[in-house]
C-alpha positions as semicolon CSV with decimal commas, in nm:
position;residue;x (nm);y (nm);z (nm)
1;X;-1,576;2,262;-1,945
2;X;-1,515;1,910;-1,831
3;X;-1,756;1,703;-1,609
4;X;-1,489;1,658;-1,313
5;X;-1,099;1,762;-1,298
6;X;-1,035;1,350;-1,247
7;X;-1,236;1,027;-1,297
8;X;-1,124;0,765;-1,141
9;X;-1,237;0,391;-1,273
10;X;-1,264;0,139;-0,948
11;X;-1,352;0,199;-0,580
12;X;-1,146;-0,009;-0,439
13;X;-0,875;0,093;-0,185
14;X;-0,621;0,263;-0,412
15;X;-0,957;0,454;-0,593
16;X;-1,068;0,584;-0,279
17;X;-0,767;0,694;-0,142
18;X;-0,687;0,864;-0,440
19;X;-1,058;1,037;-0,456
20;X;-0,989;1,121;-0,078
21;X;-0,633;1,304;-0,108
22;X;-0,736;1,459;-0,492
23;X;-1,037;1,628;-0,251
24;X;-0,786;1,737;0,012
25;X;-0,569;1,861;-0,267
26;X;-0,906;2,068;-0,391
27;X;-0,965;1,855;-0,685
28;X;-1,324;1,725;-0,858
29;X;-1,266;1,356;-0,863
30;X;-1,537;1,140;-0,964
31;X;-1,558;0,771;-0,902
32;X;-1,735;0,494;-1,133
33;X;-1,722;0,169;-0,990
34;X;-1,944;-0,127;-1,212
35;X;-2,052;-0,281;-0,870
36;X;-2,344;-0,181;-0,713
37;X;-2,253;-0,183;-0,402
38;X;-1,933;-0,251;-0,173
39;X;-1,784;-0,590;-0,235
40;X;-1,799;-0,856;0,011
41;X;-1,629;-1,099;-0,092
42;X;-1,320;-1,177;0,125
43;X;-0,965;-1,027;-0,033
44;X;-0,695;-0,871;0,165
45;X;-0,670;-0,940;0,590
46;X;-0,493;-0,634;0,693
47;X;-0,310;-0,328;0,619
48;X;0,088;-0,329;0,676
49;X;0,386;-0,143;0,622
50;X;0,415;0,265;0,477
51;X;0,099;0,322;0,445
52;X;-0,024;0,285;0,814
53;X;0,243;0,581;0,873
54;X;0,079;0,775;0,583
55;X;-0,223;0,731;0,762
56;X;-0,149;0,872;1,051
57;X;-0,009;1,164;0,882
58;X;-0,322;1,219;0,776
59;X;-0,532;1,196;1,123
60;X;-0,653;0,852;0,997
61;X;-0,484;0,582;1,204
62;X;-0,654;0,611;1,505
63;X;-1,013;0,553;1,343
64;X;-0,900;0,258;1,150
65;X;-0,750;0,123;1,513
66;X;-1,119;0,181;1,618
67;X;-1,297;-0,035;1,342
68;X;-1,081;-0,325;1,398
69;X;-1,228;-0,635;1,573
70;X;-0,931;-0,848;1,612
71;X;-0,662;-0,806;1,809
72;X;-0,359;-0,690;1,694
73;X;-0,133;-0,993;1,648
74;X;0,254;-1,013;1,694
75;X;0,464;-0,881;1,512
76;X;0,584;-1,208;1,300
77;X;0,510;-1,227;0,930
78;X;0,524;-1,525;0,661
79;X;0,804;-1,484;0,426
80;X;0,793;-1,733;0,112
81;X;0,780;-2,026;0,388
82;X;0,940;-1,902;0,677
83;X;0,903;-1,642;0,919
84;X;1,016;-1,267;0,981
85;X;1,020;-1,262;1,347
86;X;1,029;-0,904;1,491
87;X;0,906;-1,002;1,837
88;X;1,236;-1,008;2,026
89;X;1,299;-0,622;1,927
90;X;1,155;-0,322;2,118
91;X;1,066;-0,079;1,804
92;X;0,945;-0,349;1,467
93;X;1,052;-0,237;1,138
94;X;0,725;-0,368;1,036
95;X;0,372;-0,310;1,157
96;X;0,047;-0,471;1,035
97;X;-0,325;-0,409;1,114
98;X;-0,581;-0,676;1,080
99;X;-0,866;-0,467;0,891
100;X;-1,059;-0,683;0,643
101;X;-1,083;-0,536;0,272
102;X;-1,465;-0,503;0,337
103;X;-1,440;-0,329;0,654
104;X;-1,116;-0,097;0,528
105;X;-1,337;0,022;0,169
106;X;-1,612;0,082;0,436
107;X;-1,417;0,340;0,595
108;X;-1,271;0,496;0,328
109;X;-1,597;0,538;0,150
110;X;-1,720;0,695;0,483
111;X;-1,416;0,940;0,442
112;X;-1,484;1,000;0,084
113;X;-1,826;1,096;0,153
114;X;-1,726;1,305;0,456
115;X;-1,481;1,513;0,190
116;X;-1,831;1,556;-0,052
117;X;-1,625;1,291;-0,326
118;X;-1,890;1,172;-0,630
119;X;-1,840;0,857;-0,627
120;X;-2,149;0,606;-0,890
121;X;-2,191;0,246;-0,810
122;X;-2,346;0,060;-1,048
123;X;-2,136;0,269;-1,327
124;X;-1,964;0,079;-1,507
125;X;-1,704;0,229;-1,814
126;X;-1,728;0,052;-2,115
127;X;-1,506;0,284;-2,352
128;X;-1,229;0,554;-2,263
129;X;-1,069;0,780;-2,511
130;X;-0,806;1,073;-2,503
131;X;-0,680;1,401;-2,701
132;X;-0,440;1,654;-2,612
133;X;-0,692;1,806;-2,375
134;X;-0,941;1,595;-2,195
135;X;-1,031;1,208;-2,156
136;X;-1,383;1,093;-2,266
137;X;-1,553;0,815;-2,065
138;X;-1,862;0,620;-2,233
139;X;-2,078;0,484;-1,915
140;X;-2,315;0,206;-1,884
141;X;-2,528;0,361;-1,598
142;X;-2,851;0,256;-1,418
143;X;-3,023;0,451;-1,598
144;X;-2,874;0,381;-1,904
145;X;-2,562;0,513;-2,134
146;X;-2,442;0,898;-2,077
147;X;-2,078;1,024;-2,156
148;X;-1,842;1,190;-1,902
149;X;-1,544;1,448;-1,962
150;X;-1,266;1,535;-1,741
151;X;-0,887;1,649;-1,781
152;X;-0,704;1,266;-1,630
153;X;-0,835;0,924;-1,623
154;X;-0,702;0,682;-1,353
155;X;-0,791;0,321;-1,389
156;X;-0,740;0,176;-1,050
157;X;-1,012;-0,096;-1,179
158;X;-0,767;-0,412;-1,098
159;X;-0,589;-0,646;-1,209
160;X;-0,784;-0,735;-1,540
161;X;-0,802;-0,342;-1,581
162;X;-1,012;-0,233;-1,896
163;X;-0,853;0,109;-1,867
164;X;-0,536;-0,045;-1,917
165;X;-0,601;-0,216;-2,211
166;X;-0,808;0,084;-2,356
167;X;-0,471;0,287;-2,297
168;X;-0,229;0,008;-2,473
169;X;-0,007;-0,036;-2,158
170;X;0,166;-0,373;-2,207
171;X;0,136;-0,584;-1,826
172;X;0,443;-0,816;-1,805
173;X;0,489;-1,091;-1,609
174;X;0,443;-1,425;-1,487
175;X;0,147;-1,598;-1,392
176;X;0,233;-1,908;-1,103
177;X;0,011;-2,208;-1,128
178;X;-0,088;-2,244;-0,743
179;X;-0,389;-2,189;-0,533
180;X;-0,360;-2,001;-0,215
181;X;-0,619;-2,035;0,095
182;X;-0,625;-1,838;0,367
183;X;-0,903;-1,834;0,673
184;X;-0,968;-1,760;1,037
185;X;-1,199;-2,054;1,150
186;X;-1,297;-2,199;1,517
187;X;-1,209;-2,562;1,581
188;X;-1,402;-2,766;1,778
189;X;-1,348;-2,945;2,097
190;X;-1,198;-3,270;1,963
191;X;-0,922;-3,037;1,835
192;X;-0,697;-2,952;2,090
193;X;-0,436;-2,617;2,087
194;X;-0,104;-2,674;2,240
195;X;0,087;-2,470;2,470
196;X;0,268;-2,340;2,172
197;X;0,015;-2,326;1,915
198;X;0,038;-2,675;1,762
199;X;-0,269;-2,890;1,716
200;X;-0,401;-3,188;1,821
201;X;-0,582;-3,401;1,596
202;X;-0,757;-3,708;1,721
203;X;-0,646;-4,024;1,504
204;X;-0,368;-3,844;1,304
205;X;-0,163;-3,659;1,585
206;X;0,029;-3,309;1,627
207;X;-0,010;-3,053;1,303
208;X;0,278;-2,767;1,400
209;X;0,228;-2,449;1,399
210;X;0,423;-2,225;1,153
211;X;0,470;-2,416;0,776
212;X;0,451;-2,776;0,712
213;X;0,574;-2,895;0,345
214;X;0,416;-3,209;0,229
215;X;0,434;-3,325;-0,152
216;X;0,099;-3,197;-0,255
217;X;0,136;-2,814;-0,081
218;X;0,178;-2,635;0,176
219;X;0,019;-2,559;0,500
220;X;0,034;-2,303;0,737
221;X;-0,109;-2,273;1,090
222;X;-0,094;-2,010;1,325
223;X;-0,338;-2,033;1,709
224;X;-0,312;-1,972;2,053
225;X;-0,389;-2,179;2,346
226;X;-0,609;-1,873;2,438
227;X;-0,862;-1,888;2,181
228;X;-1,053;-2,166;1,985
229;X;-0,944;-1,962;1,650
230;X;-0,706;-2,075;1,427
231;X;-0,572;-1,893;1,138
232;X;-0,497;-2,154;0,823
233;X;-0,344;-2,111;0,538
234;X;-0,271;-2,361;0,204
235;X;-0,104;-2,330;-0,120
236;X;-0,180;-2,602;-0,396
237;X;0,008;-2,646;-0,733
238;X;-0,341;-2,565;-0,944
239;X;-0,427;-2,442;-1,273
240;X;-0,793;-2,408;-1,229
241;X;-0,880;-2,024;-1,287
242;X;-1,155;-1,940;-1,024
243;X;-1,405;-1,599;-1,003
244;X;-1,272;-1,394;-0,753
245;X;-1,669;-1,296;-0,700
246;X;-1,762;-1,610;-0,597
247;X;-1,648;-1,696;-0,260
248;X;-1,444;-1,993;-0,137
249;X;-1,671;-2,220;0,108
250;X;-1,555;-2,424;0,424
251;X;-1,573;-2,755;0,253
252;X;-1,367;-2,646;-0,049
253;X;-1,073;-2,516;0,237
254;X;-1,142;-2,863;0,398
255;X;-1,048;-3,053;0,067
256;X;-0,778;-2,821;0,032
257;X;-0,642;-2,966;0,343
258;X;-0,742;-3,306;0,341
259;X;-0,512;-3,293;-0,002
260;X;-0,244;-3,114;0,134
261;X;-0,239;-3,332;0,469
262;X;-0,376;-3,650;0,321
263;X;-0,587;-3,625;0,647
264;X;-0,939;-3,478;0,764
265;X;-0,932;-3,178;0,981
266;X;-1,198;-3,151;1,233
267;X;-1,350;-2,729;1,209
268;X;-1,591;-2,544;1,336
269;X;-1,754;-2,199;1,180
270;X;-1,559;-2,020;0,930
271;X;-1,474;-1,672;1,012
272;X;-1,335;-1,550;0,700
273;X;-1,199;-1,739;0,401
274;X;-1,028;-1,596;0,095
275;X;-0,895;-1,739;-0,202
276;X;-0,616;-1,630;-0,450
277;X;-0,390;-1,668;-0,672
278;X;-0,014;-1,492;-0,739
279;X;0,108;-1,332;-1,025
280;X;0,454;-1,069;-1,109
281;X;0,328;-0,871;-1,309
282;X;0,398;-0,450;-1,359
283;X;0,267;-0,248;-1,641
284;X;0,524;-0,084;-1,847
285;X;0,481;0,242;-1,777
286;X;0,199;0,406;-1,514
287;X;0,117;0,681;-1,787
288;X;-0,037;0,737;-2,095
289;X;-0,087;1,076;-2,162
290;X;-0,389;1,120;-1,957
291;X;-0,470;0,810;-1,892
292;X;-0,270;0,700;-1,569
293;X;-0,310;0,335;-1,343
294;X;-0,258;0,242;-1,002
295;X;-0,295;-0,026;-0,768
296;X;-0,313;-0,402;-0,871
297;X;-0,398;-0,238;-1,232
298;X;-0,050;-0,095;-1,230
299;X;0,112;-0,374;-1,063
300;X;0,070;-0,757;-0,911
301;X;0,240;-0,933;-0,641
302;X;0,321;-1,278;-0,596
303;X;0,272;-1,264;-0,192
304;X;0,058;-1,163;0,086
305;X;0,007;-0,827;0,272
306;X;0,177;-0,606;-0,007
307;X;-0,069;-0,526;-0,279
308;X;-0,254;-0,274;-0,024
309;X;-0,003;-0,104;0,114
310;X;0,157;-0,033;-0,295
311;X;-0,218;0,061;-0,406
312;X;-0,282;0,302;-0,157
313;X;0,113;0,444;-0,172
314;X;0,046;0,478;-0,554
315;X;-0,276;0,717;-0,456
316;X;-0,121;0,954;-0,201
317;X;0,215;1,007;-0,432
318;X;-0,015;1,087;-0,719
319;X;-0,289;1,292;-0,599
320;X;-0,115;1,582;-0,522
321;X;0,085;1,609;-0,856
322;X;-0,236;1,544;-1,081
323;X;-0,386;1,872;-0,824
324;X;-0,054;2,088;-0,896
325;X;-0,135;2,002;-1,299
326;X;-0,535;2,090;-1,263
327;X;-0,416;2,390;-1,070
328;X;-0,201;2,528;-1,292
329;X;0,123;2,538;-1,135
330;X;0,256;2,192;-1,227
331;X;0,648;2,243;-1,315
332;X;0,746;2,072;-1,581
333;X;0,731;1,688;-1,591
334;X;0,599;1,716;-1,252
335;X;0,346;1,409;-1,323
336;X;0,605;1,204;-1,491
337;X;0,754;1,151;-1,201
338;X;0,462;0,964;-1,068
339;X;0,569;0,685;-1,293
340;X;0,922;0,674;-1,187
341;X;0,910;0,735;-0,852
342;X;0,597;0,456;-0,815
343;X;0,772;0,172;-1,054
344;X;1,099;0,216;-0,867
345;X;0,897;0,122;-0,543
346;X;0,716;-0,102;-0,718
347;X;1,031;-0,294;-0,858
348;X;1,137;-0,318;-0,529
349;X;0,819;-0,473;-0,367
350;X;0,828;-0,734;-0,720
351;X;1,198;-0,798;-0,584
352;X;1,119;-0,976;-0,233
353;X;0,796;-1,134;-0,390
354;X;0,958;-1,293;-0,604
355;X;1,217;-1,400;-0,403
356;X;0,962;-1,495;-0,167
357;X;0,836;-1,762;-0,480
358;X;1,188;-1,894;-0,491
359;X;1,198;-1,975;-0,140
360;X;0,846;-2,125;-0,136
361;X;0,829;-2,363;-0,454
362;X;1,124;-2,510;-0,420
363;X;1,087;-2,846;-0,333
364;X;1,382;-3,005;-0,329
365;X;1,689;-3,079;-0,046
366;X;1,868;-2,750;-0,211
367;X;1,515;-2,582;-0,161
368;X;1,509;-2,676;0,215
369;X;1,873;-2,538;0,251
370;X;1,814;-2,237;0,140
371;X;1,523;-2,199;0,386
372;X;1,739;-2,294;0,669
373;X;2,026;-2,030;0,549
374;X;1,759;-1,750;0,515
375;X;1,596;-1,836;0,822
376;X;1,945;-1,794;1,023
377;X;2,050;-1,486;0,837
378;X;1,704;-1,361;1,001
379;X;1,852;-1,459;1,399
380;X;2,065;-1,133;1,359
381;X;1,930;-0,794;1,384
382;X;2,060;-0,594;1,138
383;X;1,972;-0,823;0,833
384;X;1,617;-0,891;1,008
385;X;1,535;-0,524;1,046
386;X;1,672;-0,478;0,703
387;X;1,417;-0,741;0,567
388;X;1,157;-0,576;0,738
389;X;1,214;-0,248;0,582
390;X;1,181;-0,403;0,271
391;X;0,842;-0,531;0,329
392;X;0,717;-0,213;0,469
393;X;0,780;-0,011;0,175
394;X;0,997;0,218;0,422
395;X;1,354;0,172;0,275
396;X;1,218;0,365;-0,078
397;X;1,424;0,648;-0,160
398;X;1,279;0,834;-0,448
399;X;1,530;0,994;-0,662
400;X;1,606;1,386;-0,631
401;X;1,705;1,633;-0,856
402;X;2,041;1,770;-0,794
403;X;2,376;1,700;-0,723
404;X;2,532;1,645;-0,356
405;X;2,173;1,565;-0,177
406;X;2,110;1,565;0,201
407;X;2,081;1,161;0,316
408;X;1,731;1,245;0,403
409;X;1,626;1,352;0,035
410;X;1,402;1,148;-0,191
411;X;1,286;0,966;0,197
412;X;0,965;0,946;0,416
413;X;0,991;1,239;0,680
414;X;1,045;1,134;1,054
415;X;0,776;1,252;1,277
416;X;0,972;1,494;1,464
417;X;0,814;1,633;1,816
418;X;0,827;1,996;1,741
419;X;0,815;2,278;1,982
420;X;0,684;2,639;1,797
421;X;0,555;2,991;1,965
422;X;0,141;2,815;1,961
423;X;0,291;2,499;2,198
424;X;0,387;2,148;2,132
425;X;0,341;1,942;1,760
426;X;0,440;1,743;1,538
427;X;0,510;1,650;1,154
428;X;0,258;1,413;1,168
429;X;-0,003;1,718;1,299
430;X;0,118;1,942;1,057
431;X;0,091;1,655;0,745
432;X;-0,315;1,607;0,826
433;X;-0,396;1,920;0,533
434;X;-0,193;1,716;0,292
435;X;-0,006;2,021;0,198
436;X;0,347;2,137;0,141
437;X;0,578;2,210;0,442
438;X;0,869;2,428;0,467
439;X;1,031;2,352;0,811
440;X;1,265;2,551;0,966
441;X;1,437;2,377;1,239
442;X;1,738;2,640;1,343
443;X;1,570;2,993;1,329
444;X;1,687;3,058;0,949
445;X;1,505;3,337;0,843
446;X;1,724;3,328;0,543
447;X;1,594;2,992;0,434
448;X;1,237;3,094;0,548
449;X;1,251;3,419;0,355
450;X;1,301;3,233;0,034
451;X;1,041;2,979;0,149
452;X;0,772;3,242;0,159
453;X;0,792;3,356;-0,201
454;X;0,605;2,999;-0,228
455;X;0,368;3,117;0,028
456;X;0,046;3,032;-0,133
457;X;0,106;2,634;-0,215
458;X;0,378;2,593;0,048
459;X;0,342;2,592;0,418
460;X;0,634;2,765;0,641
461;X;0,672;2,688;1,012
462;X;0,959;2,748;1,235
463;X;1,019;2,518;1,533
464;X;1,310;2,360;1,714
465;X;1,330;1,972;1,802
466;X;1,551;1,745;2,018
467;X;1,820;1,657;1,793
468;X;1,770;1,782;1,504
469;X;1,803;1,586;1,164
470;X;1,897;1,858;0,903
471;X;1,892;2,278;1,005
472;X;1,569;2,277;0,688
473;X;1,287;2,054;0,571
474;X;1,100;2,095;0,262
475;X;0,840;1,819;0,272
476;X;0,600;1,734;-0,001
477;X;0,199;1,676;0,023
478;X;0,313;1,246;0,029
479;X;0,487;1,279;0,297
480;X;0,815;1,276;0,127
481;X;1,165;1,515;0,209
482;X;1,248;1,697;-0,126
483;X;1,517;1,893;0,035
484;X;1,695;1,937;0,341
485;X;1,933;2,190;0,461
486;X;2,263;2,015;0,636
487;X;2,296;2,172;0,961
488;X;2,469;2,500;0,973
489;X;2,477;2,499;0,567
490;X;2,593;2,866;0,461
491;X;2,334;3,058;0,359
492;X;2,484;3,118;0,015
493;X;2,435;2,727;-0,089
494;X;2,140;2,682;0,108
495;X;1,932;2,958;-0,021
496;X;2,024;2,861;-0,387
497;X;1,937;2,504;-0,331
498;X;1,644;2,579;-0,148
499;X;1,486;2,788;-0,432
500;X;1,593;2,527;-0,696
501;X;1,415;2,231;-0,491
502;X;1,098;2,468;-0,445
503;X;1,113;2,557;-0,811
504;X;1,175;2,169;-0,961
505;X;0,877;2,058;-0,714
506;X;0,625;2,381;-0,699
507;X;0,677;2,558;-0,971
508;X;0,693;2,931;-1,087
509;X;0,706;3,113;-0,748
């Protein structure tokens, strides 16, 4: 008998959402985190992309909305230097919410305790070790050293991750030697916002908004004549390797800028300031044996607003397969496909961060050319939106078993308004148990009869909807289509499929 089903190392944001969904999925997670207590030093600003859909899916959104202090800015994000600017279009590929790491763990440990997760601060793992049937866990506790059991190990303990090394997972990459400084600070009244969010400075002149380039970094500003807050950002060419526990101060952000500039900036109070630096790195593989990673211990991105919404994506897609293995009904390579599915996406998000690095360093007249191309490429829609879905995470389409697959197979499902016998609903309703759905969308009892003999893991509702997308959905715990039926599909392929696709992702019926 092991002490939990999963232990998961770090409770950080892709460690609690994992705890969270594994609880959902009826799972015994445990989490040891080494810190005491919650972290407050400043790291990420904000959630963006896939994973605020995910949330709502799960009922969450709307309490996260709650918690947030700032406004909601517009939609315009920083790009390697320039800008994606979604503000002229109606419906934005890409969404962001400006809830501070701090504030963000706060709620999902208040969710983790509301699902009755055991979660240690002040635990910290100091040697992991696997057979064929269980992981052992040495722990340095409070209290002193005690020894923990359970079937999987996930180290979503960060970038340096222990758990990774323990397992032997080699962790790639490239390290960039640059400094990055972000902060929300007030200015005071010498400093004067424009109409369109440059600055005044007494004795040097007008700082623009959006990215100045100088020879010693780069600078970005971003304010509003409505408000005496200013959102600054820096990056410095720097090989100084800096604690990420202790926190960056106003006067080191003030010599930031006075090298970047070459000039003082007048500021006020500091609201928040963080301080980073990039790296590409992805580990090799996401498994070994029982030992699996996620989050920045799985993966590292060299740009802002990503590394949260990959963590957390990581979590959801794996929680329910590690459940489906605990419970017994795991087909076979099941949680394999946790790694491929999860480096795939995470390939992808390495693909515009770096490409983001190329079009920031570069210093040069070429450099500034190819800013100026990208940024006009970006005037038309279709390329902009396309960007966009990049960035969210939202243009992943996980490979499917089978041949001849339905365009929506392997993507995130749309939230459909559905209308059943019980009234109105909707995908996004009917996601919140974090359970398989069968959805039949053209009265197929066929289709649903075969759906039932999965009746006990697999949800089966019958609905109709405006414009329907396929005649069938089968729709896995992450949110994810694993099979659709194309409309008015014979029953004598679309049975067959549909009990192969059950089968490859549920197992023995």
């Amino acid at each position: 008998m092991t002490d939990a089903d999963v232990i998961i190392v770090g409770a950080g944001p892709a460690g609690l959402m994992l705890a969270t969904e594994l609880r959902l999925a009826g799972v015994r997670p445990l989490v040891l985190e080494r810190r005491p207590q919650r972290r407050d030093t400043p790291k990420a600003g904000g959630l963006g992309g896939q994973i605020l859909e995910l949330l709502r899916y799960r009922g969450l959104l709307e309490r996260f909305e709650a918690a947030c202090t700032d406004p909601v800015p517009a939609p315009r994000f920083p790009f390697g230097g320039v800008h994606l600017d979604f503000t002229r279009l109606a419906d934005p590929p890409l969404h962001a919410l400006p809830l501070p790491q701090q504030l963000l763990e706060r709620l999902l440990d208040e969710r983790a305790g509301e699902l009755d997760v055991g979660l240690r601060r002040g635990h910290e793992v100091v040697e992991v070790s696997q057979d064929a049937a269980a992981v052992t866990v040495d722990v340095r506790g409070p209290d002193g050293p005690y020894r923990v059991t359970a079937r999987y190990l996930v180290g979503c303990d960060g970038a340096r991750s222990p758990v990774r090394d323990w397992a032997g997972i080699p962790f790639p990459g490239t390290n960039y030697p640059e400094v990055n400084r972000l902060a929300q600070v007030t200015l005071p009244d010498e400093v004067t916002v424009l109409g369109n969010g440059d600055l005044e400075v007494p004795g040097f002149g007008t700082i623009r908004a959006g990215f100045t380039r100088t020879d010693h970094g780069l600078l970005g500003v971003a304010a509003s004549p409505a408000s005496k807050v200013v959102s600054l950002y820096t990056i410095e060419d720097e090989s100084t390797e800096y604690d990420d526990d202790i926190p960056m101060t106003l006067s080191e952000l003030q010599d930031s800028l006075r090298r970047v500039l070459g000039v003082h900036l007048p500021l006020g109070e500091a609201i928040r300031l963080s301080r980073f630096t990039f790296k590409a790195r992805q580990a090799e593989r996401y498994r070994d044996g029982r030992i699996l990673l996620a989050g920045d211990a799985a993966h590292l991105f060299p740009a802002t607003g990503v590394a949260l919404n990959a963590g957390m994506l990581d979590a959801v897609n794996l929680a329910w397969k590690l459940a489906a293995d605990i419970h017994g009904w795991a087909p076979a390579g099941l949680l394999d496909t946790y790694h491929s599915e999860r480096h795939l996406a995470g390939a992808r998000t390495m693909l515009h961060t770096r490409a983001q690095v190329a079009l920031r360093r570069g210093h040069d007249a070429a450099a500034e050319a190819l800013r100026d191309v990208f940024q006009e490429l970006l005037a038309d829609e279709q390329p902009l939106r396309r960007m966009g879905a990049l960035v969210a995470g939202t243009d992943i389409r996980y490979p499917m078993p089978g041949s001849d697959q339905h365009v929506l197979a392997g993507t995130f499902a749309p939230d459909l308004i559905l209308h059943t016998d019980q009234g109105m609903t909707s995908v996004a309703e009917l996601m919140q148990t974090a359970r398989p759905i069968f959805l039949d969308l053209a009265d197929r009892p066929d289709l649903c009869e075969t759906a039932r003999g999965w009746h006990s893991r697999v949800e089966v509702h019958t609905a109709k909807t405006d414009q329907r997308p396929a005649d069938a959905l089968l729709i896995r715990p992450d949110a994810h289509i694993a099979w659709a039926a194309t409309i008015d599909e014979p029953t004598d392929s679309a049975a067959p499929a549909l009990r192969q696709a059950l089968s490859d992702w549920f197992g023995t019926p």
